[in-house]
Structure formats: C-alpha cells, structure tokens
ROTIKOL-328863 format. One record per residue (C-alpha): chain; x, y, z; residue in one letter; residue number from 1. Coordinates in Angstrom, 2 decimals. Example, Ala and Ser with C-alpha at 12.3 -4.5 7.8 and 13.67 -1.06 7.14 Angstrom:
2
<pt unit="A" c1="12.30" c2="-4.50" c3="7.80" code="a" pos="1"/>
<pt unit="A" c1="13.67" c2="-1.06" c3="7.14" code="s" pos="2"/>
REM end
This chain:
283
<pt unit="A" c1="29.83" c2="8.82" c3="-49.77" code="x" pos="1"/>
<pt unit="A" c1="28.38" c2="9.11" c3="-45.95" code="x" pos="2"/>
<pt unit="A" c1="28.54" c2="4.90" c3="-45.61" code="x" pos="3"/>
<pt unit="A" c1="32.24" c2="5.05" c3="-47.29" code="x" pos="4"/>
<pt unit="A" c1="33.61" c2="7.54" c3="-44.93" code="x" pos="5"/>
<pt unit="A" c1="31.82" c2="5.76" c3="-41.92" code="x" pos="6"/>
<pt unit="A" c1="33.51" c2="2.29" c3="-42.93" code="x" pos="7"/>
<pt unit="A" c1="36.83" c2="3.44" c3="-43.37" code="x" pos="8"/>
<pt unit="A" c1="36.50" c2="4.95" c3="-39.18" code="x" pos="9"/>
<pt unit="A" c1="35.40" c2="2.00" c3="-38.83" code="x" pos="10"/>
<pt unit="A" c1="37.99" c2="-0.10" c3="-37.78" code="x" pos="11"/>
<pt unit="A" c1="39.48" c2="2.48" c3="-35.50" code="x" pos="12"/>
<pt unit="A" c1="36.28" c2="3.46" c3="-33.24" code="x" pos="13"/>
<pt unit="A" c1="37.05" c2="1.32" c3="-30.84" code="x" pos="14"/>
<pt unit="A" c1="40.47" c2="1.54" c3="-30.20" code="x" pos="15"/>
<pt unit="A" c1="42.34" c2="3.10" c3="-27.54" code="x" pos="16"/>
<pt unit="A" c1="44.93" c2="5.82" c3="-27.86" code="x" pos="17"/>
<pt unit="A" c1="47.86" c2="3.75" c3="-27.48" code="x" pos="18"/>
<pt unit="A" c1="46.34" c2="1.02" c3="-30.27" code="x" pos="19"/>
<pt unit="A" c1="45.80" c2="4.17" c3="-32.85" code="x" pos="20"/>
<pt unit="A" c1="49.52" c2="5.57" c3="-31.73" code="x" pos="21"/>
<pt unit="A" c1="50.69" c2="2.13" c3="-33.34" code="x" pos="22"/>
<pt unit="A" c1="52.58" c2="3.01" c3="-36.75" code="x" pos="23"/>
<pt unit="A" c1="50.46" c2="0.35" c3="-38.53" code="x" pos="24"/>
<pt unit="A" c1="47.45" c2="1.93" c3="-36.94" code="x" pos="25"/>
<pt unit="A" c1="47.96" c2="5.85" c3="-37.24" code="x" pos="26"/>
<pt unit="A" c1="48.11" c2="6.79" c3="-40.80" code="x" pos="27"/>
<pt unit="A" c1="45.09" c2="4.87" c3="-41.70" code="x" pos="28"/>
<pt unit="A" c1="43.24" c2="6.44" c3="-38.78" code="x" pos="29"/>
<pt unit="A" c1="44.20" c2="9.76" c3="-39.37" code="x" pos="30"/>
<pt unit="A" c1="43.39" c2="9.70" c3="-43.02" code="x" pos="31"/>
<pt unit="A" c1="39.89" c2="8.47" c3="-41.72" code="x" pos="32"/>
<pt unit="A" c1="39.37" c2="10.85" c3="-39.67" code="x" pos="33"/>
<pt unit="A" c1="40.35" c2="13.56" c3="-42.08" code="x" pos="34"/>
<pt unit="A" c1="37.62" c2="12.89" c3="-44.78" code="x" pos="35"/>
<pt unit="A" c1="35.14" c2="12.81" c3="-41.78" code="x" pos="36"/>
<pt unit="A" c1="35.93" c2="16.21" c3="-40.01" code="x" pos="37"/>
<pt unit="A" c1="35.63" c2="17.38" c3="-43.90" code="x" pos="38"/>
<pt unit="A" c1="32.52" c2="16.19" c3="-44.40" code="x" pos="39"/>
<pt unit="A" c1="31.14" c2="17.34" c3="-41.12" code="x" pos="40"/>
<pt unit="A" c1="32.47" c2="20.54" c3="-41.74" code="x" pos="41"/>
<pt unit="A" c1="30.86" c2="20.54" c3="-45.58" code="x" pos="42"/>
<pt unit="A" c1="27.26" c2="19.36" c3="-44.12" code="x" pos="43"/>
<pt unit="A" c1="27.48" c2="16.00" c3="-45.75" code="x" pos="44"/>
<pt unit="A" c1="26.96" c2="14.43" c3="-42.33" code="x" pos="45"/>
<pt unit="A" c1="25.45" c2="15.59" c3="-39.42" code="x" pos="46"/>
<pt unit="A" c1="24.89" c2="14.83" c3="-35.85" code="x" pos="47"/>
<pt unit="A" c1="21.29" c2="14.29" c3="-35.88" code="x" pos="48"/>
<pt unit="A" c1="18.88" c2="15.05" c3="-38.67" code="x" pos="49"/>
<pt unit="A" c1="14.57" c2="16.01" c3="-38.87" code="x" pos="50"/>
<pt unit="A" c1="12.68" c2="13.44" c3="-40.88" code="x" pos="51"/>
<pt unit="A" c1="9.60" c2="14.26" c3="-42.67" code="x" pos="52"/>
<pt unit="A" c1="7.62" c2="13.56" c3="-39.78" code="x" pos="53"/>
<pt unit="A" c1="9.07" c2="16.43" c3="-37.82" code="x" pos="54"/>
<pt unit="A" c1="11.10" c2="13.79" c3="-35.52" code="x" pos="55"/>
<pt unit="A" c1="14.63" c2="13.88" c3="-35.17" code="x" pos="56"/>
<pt unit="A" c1="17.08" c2="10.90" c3="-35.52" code="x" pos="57"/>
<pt unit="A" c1="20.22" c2="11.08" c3="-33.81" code="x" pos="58"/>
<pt unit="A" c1="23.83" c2="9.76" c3="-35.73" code="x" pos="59"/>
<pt unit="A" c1="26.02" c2="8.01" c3="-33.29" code="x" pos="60"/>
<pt unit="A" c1="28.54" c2="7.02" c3="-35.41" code="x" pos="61"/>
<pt unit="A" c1="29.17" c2="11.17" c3="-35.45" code="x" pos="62"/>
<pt unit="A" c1="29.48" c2="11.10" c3="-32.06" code="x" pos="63"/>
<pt unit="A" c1="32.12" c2="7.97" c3="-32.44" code="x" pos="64"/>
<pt unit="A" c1="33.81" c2="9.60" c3="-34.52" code="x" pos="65"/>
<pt unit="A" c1="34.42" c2="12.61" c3="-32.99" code="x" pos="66"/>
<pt unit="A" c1="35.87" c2="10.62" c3="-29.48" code="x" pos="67"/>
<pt unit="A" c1="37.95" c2="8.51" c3="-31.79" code="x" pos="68"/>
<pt unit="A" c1="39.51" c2="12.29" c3="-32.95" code="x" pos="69"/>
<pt unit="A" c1="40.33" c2="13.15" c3="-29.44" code="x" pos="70"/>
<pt unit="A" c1="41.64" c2="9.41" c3="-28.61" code="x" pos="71"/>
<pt unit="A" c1="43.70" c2="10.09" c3="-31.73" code="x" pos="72"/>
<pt unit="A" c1="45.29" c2="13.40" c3="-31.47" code="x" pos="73"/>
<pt unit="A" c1="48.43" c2="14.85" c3="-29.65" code="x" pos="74"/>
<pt unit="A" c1="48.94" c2="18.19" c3="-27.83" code="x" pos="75"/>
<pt unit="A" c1="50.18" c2="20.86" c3="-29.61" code="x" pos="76"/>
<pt unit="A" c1="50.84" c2="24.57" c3="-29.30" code="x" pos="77"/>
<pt unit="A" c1="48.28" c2="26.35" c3="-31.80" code="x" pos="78"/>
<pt unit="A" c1="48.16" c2="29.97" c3="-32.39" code="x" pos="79"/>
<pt unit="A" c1="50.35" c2="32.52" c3="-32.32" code="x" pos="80"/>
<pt unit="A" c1="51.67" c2="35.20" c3="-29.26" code="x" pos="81"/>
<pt unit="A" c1="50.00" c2="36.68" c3="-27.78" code="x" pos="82"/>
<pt unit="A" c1="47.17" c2="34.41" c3="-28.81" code="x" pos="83"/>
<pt unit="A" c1="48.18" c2="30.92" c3="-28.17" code="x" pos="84"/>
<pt unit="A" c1="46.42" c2="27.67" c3="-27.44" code="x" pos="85"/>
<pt unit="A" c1="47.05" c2="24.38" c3="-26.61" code="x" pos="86"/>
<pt unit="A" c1="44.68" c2="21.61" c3="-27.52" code="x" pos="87"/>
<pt unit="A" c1="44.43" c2="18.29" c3="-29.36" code="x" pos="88"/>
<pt unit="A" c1="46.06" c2="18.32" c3="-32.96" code="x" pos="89"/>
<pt unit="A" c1="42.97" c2="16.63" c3="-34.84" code="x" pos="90"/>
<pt unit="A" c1="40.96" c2="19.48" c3="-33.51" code="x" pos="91"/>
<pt unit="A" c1="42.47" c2="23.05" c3="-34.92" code="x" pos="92"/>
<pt unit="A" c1="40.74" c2="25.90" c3="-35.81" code="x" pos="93"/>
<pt unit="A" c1="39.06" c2="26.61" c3="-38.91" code="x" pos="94"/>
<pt unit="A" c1="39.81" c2="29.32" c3="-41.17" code="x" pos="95"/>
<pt unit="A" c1="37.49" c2="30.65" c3="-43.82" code="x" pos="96"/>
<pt unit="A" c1="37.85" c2="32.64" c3="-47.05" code="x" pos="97"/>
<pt unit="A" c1="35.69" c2="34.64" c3="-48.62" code="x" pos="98"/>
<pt unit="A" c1="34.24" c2="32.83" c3="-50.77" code="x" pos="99"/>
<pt unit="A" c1="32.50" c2="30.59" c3="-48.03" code="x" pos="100"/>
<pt unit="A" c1="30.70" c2="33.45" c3="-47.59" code="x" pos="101"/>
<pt unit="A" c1="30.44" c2="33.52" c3="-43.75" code="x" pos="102"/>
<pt unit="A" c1="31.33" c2="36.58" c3="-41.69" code="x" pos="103"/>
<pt unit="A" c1="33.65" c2="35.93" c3="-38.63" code="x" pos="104"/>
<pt unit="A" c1="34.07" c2="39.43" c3="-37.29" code="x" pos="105"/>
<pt unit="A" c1="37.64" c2="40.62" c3="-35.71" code="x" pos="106"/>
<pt unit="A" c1="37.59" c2="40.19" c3="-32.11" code="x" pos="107"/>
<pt unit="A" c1="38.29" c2="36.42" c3="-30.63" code="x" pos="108"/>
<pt unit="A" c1="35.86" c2="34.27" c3="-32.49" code="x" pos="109"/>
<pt unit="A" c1="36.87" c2="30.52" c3="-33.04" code="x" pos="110"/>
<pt unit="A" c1="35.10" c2="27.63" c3="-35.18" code="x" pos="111"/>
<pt unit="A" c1="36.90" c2="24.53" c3="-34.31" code="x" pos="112"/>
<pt unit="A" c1="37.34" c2="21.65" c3="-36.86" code="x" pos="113"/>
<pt unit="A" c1="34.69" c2="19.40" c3="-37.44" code="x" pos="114"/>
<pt unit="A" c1="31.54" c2="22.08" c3="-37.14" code="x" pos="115"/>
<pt unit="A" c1="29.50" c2="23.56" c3="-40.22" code="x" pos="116"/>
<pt unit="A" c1="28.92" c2="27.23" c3="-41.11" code="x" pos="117"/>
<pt unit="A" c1="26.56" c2="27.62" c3="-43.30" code="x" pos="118"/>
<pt unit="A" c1="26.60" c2="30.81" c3="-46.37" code="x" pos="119"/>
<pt unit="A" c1="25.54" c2="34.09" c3="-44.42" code="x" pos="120"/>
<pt unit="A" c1="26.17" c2="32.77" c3="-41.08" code="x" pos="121"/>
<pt unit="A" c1="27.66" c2="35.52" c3="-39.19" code="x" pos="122"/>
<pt unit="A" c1="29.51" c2="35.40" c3="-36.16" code="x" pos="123"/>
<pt unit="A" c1="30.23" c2="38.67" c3="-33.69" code="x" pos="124"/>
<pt unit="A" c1="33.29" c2="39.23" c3="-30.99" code="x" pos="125"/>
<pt unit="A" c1="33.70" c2="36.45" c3="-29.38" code="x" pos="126"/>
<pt unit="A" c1="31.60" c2="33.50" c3="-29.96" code="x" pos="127"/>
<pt unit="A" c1="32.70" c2="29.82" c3="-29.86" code="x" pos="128"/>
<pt unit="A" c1="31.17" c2="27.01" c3="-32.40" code="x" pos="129"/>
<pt unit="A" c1="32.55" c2="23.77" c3="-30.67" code="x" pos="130"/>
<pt unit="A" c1="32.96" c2="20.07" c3="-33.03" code="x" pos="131"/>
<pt unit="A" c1="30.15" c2="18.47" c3="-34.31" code="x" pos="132"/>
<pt unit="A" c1="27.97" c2="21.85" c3="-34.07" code="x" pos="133"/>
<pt unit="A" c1="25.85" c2="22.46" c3="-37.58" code="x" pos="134"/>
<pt unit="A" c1="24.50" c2="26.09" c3="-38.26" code="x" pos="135"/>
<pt unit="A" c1="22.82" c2="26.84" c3="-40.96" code="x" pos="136"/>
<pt unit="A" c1="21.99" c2="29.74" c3="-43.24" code="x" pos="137"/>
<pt unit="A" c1="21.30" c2="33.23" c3="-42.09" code="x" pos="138"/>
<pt unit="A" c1="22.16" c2="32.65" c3="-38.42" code="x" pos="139"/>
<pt unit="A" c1="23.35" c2="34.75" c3="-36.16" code="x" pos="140"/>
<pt unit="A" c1="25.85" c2="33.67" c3="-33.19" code="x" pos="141"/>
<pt unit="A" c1="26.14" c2="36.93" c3="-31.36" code="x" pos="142"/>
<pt unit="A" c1="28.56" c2="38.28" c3="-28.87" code="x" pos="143"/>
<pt unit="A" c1="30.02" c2="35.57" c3="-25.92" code="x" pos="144"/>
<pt unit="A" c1="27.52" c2="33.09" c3="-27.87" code="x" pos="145"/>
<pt unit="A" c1="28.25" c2="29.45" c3="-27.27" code="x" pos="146"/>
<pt unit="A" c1="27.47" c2="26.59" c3="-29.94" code="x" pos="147"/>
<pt unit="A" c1="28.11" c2="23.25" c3="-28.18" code="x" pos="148"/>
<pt unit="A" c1="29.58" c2="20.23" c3="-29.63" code="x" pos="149"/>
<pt unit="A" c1="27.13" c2="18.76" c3="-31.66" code="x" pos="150"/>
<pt unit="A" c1="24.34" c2="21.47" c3="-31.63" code="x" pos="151"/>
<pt unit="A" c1="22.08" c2="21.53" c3="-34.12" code="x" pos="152"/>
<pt unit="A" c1="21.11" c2="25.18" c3="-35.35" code="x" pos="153"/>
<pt unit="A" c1="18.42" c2="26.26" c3="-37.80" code="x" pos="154"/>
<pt unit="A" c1="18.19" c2="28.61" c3="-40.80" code="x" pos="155"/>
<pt unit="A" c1="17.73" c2="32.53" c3="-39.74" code="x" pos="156"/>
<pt unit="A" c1="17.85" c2="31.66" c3="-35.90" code="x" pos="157"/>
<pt unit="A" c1="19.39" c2="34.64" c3="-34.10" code="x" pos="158"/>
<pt unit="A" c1="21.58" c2="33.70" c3="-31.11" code="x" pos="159"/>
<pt unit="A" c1="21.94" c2="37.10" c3="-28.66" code="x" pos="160"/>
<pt unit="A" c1="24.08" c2="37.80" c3="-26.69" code="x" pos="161"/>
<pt unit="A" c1="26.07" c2="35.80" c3="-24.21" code="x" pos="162"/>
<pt unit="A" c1="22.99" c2="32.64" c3="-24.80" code="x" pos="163"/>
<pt unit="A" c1="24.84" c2="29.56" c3="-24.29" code="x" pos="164"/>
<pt unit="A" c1="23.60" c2="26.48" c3="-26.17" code="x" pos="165"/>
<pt unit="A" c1="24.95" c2="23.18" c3="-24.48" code="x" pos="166"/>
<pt unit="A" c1="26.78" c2="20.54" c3="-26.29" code="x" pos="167"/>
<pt unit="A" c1="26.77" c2="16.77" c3="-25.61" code="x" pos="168"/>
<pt unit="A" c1="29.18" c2="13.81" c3="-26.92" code="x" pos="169"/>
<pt unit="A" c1="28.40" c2="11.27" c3="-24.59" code="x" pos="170"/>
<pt unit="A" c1="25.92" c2="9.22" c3="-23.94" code="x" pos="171"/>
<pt unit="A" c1="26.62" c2="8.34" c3="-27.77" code="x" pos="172"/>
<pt unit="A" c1="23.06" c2="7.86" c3="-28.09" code="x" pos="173"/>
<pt unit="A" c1="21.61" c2="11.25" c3="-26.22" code="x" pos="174"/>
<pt unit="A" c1="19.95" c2="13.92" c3="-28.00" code="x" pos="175"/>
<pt unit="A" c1="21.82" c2="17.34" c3="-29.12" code="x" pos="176"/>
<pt unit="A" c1="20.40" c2="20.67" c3="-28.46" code="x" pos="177"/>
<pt unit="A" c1="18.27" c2="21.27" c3="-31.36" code="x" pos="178"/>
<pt unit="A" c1="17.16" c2="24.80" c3="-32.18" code="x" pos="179"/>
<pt unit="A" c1="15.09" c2="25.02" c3="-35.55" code="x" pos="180"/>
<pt unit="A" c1="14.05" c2="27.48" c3="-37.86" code="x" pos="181"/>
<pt unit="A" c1="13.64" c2="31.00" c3="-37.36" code="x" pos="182"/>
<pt unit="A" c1="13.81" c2="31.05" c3="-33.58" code="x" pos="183"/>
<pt unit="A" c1="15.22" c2="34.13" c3="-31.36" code="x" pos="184"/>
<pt unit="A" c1="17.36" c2="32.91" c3="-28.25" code="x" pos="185"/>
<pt unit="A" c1="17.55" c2="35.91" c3="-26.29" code="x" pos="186"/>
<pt unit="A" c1="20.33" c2="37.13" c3="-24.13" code="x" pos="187"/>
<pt unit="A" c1="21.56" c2="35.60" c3="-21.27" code="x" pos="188"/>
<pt unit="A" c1="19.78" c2="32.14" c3="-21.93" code="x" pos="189"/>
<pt unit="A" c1="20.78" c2="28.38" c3="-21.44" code="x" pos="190"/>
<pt unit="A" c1="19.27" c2="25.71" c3="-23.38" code="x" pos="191"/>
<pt unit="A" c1="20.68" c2="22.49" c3="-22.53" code="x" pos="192"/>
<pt unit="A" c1="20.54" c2="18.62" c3="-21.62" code="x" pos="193"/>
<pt unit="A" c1="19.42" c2="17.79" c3="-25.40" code="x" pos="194"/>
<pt unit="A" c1="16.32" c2="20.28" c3="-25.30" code="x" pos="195"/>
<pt unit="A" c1="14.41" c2="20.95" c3="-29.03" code="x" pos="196"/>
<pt unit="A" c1="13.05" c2="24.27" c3="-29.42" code="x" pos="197"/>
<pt unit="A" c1="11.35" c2="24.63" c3="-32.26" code="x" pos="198"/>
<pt unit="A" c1="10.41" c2="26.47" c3="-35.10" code="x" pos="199"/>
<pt unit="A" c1="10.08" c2="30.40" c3="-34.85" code="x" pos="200"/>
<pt unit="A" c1="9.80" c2="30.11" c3="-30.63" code="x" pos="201"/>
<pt unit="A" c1="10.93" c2="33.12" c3="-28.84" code="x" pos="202"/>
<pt unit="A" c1="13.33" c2="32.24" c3="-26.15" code="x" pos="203"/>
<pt unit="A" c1="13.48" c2="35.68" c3="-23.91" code="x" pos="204"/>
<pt unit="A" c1="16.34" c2="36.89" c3="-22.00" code="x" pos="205"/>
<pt unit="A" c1="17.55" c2="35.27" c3="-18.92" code="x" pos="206"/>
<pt unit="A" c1="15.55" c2="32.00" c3="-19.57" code="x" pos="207"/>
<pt unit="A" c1="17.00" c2="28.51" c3="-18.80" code="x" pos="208"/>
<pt unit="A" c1="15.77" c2="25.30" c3="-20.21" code="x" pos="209"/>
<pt unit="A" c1="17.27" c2="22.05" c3="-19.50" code="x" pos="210"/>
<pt unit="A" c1="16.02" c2="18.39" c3="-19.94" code="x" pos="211"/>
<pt unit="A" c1="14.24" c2="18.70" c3="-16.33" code="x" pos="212"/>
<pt unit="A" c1="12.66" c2="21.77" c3="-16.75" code="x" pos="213"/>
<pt unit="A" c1="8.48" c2="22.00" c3="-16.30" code="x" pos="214"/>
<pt unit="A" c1="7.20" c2="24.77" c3="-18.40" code="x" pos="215"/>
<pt unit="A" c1="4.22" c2="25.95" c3="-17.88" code="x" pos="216"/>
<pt unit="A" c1="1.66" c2="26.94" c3="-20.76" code="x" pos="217"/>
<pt unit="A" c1="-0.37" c2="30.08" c3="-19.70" code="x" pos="218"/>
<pt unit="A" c1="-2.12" c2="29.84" c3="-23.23" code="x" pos="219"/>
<pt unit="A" c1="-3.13" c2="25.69" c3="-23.45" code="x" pos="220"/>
<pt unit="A" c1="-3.44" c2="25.99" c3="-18.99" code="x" pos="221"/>
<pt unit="A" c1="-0.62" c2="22.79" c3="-19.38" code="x" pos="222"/>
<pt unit="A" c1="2.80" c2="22.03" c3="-18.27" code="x" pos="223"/>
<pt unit="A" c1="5.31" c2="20.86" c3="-20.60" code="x" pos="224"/>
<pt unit="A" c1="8.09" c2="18.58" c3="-19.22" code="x" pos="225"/>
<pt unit="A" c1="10.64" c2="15.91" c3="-21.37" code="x" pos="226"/>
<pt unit="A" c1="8.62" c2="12.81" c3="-21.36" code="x" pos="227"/>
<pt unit="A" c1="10.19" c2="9.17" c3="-21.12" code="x" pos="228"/>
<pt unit="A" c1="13.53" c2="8.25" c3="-23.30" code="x" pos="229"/>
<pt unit="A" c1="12.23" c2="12.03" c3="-25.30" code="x" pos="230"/>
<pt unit="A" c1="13.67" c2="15.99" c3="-25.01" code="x" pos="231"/>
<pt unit="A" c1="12.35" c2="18.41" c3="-23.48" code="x" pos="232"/>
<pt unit="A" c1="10.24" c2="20.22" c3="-26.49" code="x" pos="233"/>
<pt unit="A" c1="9.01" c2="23.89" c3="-26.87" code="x" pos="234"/>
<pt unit="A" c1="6.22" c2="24.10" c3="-29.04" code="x" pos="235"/>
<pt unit="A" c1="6.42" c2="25.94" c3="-32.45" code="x" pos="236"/>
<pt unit="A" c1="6.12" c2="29.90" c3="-31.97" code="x" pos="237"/>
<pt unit="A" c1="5.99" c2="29.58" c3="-28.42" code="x" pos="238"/>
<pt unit="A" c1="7.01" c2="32.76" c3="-26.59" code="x" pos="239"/>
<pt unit="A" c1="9.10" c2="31.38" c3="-23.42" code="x" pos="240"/>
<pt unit="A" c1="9.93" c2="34.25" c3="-20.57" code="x" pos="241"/>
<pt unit="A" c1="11.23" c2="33.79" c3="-16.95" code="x" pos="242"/>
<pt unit="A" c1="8.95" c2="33.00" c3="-14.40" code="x" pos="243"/>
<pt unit="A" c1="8.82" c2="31.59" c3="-10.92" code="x" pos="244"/>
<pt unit="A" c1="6.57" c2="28.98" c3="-8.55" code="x" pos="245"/>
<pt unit="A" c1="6.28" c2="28.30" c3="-4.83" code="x" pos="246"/>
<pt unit="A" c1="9.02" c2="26.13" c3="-3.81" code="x" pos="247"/>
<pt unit="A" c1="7.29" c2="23.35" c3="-1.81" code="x" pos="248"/>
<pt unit="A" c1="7.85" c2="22.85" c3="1.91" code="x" pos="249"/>
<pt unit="A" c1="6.75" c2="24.50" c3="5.18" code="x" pos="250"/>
<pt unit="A" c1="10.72" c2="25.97" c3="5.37" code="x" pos="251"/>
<pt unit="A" c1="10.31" c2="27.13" c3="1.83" code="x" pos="252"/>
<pt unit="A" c1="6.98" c2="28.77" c3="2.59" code="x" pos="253"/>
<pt unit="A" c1="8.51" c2="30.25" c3="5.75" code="x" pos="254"/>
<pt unit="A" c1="11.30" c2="32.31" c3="3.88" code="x" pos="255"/>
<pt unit="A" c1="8.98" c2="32.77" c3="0.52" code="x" pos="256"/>
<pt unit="A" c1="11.33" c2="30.76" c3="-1.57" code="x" pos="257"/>
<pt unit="A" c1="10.43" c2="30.21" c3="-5.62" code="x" pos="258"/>
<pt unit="A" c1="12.38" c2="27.86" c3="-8.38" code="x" pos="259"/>
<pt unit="A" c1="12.50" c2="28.60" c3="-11.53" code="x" pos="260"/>
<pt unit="A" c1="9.38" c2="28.55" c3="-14.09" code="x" pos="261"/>
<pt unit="A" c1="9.69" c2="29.34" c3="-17.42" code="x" pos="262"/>
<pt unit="A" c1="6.25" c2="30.46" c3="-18.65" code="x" pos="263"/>
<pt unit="A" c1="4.54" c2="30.23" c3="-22.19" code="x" pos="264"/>
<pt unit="A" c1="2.78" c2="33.66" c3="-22.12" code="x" pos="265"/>
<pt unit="A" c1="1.75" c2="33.74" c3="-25.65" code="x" pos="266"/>
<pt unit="A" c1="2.42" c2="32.03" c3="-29.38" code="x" pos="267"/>
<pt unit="A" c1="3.99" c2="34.01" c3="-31.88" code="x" pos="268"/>
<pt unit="A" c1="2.19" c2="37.01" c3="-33.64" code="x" pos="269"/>
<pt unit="A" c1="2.71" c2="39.66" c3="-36.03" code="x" pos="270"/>
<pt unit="A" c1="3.84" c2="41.75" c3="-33.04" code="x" pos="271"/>
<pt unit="A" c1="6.32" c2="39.55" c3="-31.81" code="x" pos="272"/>
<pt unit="A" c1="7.79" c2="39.14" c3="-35.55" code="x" pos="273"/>
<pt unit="A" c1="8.34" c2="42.77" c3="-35.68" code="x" pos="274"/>
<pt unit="A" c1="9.91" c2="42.97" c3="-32.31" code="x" pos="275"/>
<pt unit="A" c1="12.39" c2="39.97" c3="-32.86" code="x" pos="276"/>
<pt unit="A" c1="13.15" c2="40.54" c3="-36.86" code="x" pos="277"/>
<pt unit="A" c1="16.09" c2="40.35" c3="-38.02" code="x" pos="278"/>
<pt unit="A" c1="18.18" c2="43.56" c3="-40.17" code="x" pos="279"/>
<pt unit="A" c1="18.98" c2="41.84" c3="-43.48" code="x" pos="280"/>
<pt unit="A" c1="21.16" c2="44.49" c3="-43.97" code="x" pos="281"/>
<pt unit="A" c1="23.28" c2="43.32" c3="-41.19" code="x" pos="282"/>
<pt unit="A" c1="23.86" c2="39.57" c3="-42.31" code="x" pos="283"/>
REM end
C-alpha cells in the first residue's frame, strides 16, 4: 500500500504549481495527494521511523509530498465568523468523531490535514498539531503546545504547557524533532533543529535545546553536543534543567555575561516518576 501511494505522487513531485494547475495534470495530482494525506493521517506512513537498532530513518518522499500539497493547493476562506482562516485548500483542518477516540477540548485547538492522532491523545485550549506531525497513544499536547510539521511524538509523552516542538520540511533529507516514549517536556521549553530526546527524559521548564546546543552531563562529567551529519541526542531518562556557563571573552568577563547550558543533573528515578506521572484519570 505505502509503495502504491508513493508511485502514484510520483509523477507530480517535481512539478511546479503552474504544471499541476494544468487540467491534464490536476485531477490526477489531487487524487494522489488525497490517499497520501489519508494515510499520513491513519499512521500508515510516517515521516521518519525507529528501527530495531534504536536509529531512526528519515522518509523523504513524506516530506515531497507534503511540498507537492502546498505547490498544489489554492487559497481559500476556511472557517466560519468569527473564526475564519485563510490557508491552502489541500491543507484544512481535521475534524474527529468520537469514535477516533481522541479528546480535542473546546477552546481553539486545530489538527491540520496530513498529521496523526493517535487513540487517547488528548489535546487542551489551544494547541496546534501542524502536517506531517505523528503522536501517538496516551499523549498529552497541553495548553499553547506546538507540534511542528513533521514531529515525531511518542506513546504517553506529556507536552506542558506553552513547550513548543519545532517542525522541519526542508532540507528534504534533515531530521524531525523526535520525542520518544514516556518523556515529560515541561513548560515553557523549545526543542528544535531535528533534536531526539529520548525515552522517559525529563525536559524541565524553561529549557531550550536546539541542534547546536552543548549539554553538559553533571552525572557521566561529559558534554553532549550533535555530532557530524547526526541530532543532537538526550540520553534515555536523562533529567535536563536550565543552566548557565561563562561566556568567553575579557568583555564578557567584564560585565559577568553567561549563555545558556542545559545541565544533566540526574537520570530518572522512582522520585522523578512520581513527580512527573501522569493522572490516567485525566486522559
């Protein structure tokens, strides 16, 4: 199914707008594009994927596909007044039933076409989950939460408040944000630039992570940084909080000025599991 759906974009990738505007060009695109949003937004395909090693492989025909969507589509006025938006017409929002068994709560929440919501994924006033995003079960995308295009989310990861998790659609080839299992993002963070965090870390509050960050590791005395053509990787269970260096220079010295350091004070106990569970009853 993934190879037949990838063919039949196939002949359209590379085409320009004006080339998939042609009449003998549009319906055959559109259709294309169609089954692929679907299956994106069903799980069948996904931006990048683990492999039994641990490693993750990145699609780029996902990434194709999703440019050849905005190449393809018109402006149009979506929504209703007050509400109204105006956007590309491949790209609408997504509406859900209850029987997908997700919970977007009243208040300004969108899902745009093209992402995947796992069952019990839950969503609170307002959060965004941009195209090519995958979340999976149990999540949480809390309050002014961002999913960017092509994110890839884990099971039971909690996402607090306001943390905004960058998206990426070009370079084709570049790395998503990957956040796996059973992490907690806490408030106020930024992971970006294609950066994996992985299983059950503890991200806390105000912490920003990006593909050039150096992260030092109070526990293993060693700093962490994205090493050549590779993300930037937190360790499993790491517990990540704000910290700060000695910016270098005399003029720096002078006026006492520090960068940014996130810090690795500890790796995840039973303590921290307590502090950072999830309610079940709230999902």
């Amino acid at each position: 199914m993934t190879d037949s759906i990838f063919d039949a974009m196939a002949p359209f990738l590379d085409l320009n707008a004006d080339e998939m505007a042609k009449s003998e060009n549009y319906g055959a695109a559109k259709e294309a594009l169609g089954q692929f949003l679907g299956a994106l937004e069903q799980g069948a395909i996904r931006t990048a994927s683990r492999q039994s090693d641990g490693s993750w492989v990145v699609e780029p025909r996902v990434k194709k596909g999703i440019l050849m969507g905005f190449r393809l589509g018109q402006l149009a006025q979506m929504g209703t007044s007050p509400l109204s938006f105006v956007d590309k017409d491949t790209f609408p929002i997504r509406h859900f039933t209850p029987e997908d068994r997700i919970r977007i709560v009243p208040g300004g929440s969108s899902v745009r076409r093209g992402a995947y919501l796992a069952p019990s994924v839950t969503m609170m006033p307002p959060a965004y989950v941009n195209v090519g995003a995958y979340v999976d079960e149990g999540t949480m995308v809390d309050s002014h939460a961002l999913v960017g295009s092509c994110a890839q989310i884990g099971k039971r990861v909690h996402l607090s408040a306001a943390a905004q998790v960058g998206g990426v659609l070009e370079p084709i080839g570049a790395m998503p944000v990957i956040i796996e299992d059973d992490a907690f993002i806490g408030g106020n963070t930024g992971v970006y630039e294609g950066t994996l965090i992985r299983e059950r870390c503890v991200i806390a509050a105000g912490v920003v992570l990006t593909g050039s960050s150096r992260v030092y590791d109070l526990v293993n005395e060693c700093v962490i940084t994205a090493q050549a053509g590779g993300p930037l990787e937190i360790p499993a269970g790491a517990v990540v909080v704000p910290g700060s260096r000695p910016a270098s220079g005399a003029f720096a010295k002078e006026h006492g000025l520090t960068v940014s350091a996130p810090m690795i004070v500890k790796y995840r106990d039973a303590k921290t599991d307590a502090k950072s569970a999830l309610e079940d009853d709230l999902r």
